[in-house]
C-alpha positions as CSV (number, residue, x, y, z in Angstrom):
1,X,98.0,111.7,65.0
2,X,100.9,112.3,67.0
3,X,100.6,111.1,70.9
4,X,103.0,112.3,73.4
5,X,104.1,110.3,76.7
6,X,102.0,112.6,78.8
7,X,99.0,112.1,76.7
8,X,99.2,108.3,76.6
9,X,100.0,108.3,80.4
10,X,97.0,110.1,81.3
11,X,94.6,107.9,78.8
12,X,96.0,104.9,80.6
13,X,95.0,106.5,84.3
14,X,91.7,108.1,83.2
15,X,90.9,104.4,81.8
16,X,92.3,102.9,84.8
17,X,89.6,105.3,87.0
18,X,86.9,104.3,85.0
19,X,85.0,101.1,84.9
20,X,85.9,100.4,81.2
21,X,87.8,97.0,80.9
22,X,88.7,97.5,77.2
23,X,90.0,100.8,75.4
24,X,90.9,101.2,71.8
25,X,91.6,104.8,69.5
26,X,93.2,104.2,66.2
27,X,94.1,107.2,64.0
28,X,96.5,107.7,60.9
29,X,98.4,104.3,61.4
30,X,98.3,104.4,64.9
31,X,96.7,102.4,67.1
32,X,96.1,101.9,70.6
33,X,94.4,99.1,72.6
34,X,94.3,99.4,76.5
35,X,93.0,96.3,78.6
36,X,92.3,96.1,82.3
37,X,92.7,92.3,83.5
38,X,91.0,92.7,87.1
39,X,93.3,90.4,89.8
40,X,91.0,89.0,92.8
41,X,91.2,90.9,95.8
42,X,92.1,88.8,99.0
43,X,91.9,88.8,102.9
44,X,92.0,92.7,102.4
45,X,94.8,93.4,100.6
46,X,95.2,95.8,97.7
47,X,95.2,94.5,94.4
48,X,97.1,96.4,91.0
49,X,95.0,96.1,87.9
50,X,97.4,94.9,85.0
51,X,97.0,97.4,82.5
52,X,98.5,96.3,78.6
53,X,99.4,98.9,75.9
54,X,100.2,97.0,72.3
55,X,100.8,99.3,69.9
56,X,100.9,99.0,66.3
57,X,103.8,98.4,64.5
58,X,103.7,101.9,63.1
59,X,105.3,104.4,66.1
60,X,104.3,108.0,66.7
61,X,106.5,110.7,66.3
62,X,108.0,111.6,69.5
63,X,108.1,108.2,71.0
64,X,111.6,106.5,71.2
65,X,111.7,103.1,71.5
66,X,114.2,103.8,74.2
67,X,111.7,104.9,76.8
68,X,110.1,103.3,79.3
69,X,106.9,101.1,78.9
70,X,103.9,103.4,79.6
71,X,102.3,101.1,82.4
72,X,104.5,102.1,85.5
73,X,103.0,105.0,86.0
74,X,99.9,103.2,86.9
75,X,101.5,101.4,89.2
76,X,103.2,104.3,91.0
77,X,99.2,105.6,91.3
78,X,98.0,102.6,93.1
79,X,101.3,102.8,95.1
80,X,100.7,106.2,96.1
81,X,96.6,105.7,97.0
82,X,97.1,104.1,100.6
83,X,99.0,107.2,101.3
84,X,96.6,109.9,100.1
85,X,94.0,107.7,102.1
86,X,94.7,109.1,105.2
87,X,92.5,112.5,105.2
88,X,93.7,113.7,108.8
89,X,96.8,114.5,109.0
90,X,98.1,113.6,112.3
91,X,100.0,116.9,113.6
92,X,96.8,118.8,114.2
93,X,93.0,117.5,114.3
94,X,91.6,120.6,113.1
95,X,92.9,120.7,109.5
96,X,91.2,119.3,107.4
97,X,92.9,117.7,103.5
98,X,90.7,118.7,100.2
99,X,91.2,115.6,97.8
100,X,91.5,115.1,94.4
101,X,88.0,113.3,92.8
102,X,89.8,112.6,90.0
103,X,92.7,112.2,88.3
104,X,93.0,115.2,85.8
105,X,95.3,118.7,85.8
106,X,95.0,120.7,88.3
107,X,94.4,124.6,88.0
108,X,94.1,127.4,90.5
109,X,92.0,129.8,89.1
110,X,89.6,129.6,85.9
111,X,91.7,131.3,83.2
112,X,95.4,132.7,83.2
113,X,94.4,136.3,83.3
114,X,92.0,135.6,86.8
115,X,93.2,135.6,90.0
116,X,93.6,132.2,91.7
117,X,90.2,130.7,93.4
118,X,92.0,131.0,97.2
119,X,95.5,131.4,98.6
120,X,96.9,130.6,101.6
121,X,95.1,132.8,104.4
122,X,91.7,132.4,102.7
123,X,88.7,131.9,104.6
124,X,86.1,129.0,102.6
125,X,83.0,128.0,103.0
126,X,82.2,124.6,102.2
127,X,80.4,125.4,98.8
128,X,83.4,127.5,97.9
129,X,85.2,126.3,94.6
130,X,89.0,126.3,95.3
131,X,90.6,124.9,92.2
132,X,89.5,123.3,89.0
133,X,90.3,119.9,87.8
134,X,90.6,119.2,84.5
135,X,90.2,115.6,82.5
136,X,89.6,115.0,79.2
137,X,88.9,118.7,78.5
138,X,85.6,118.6,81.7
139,X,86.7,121.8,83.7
140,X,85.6,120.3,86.7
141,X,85.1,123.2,90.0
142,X,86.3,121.4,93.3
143,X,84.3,123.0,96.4
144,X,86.2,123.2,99.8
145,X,83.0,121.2,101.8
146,X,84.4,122.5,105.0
147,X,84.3,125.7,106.4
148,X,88.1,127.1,107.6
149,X,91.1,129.0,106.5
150,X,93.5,127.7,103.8
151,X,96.7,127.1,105.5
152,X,98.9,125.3,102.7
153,X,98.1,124.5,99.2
154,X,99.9,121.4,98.0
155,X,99.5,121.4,94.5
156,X,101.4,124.2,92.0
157,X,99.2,125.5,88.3
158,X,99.3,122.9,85.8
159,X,100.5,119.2,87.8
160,X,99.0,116.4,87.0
161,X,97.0,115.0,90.2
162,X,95.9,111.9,91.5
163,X,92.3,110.4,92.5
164,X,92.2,111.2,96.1
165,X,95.6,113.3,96.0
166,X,95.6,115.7,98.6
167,X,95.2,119.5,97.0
168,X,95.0,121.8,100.0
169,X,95.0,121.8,103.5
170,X,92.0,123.5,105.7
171,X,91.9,125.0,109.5
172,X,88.1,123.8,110.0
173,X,86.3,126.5,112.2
């Protein structure tokens, strides 16, 4: 089995989401063993999970030696949470961020030949489904829950997103 960069990077964040402290696939040779070592949390402060990848002696094809360990983009996640915290965005009180509820790929309408859930100018209601979020092949529908007008969508077809990334940005009524 050949794994790619993107596909090990995305098994290390889905894994790091879940409450799983021990992950391990093995297939044709190859073996993979992810461990979360959980790091005390004190006066507040936010603490990175360390996250190890051993691999097997035997490499997959398609992963150089030469790269870079699979681990920092973990910690560019937790990095990037505090940010994406912040819901409101401060230049106007009436818009209103839809989130990421998970970290998966992020698609704007439900199959290539469809038209795309909403666009900029659309009017939602808070049970309507605005994108889909995909992880671990789950086509997950994301609902707006607030009723407004679409005025920005931050995301493009196919990006990887984030746990509480920020997708789109909503005028509330």
């Amino acid at each position: 089995m050949m794994f790619r960069i993107h596909d090990l990077r995305e098994i290390i964040k889905l894994i790091d989401q879940s409450s799983f402290q021990e992950f391990e696939l093995e297939s044709e040779g190859t073996k993979i063993s992810i461990r979360k070592g959980i790091s005390p949390q004190v006066n507040g402060n936010v603490s990175v999970p360390a996250v190890q990848v051993p691999v097997s002696a035997v490499e997959p094809t398609g992963i150089s030696k030469s790269e870079p360990p699979v681990s920092p983009p973990v910690q560019q996640r937790v990095e990037a949470i505090p940010a994406a915290s912040n819901s409101e965005p401060a230049v106007d009180e009436n818009l209103h961020t839809i989130v990421s509820p998970m970290v998966g790929t992020f698609y704007s309408k439900p199959d290539p030949s469809a038209p795309v859930f909403v666009k900029v100018g659309d009017h939602v209601k808070p049970d309507s489904i605005v994108c889909i979020v995909e992880a671990m092949k789950l086509f997950n529908e994301i609902e707006a829950e607030v009723s407004g007008e679409i005025v920005k969508v931050l995301v493009s077809e196919g990006q990887l997103v984030e746990y509480g990334q920020p997708l789109f940005l909503v005028k509330s009524d």
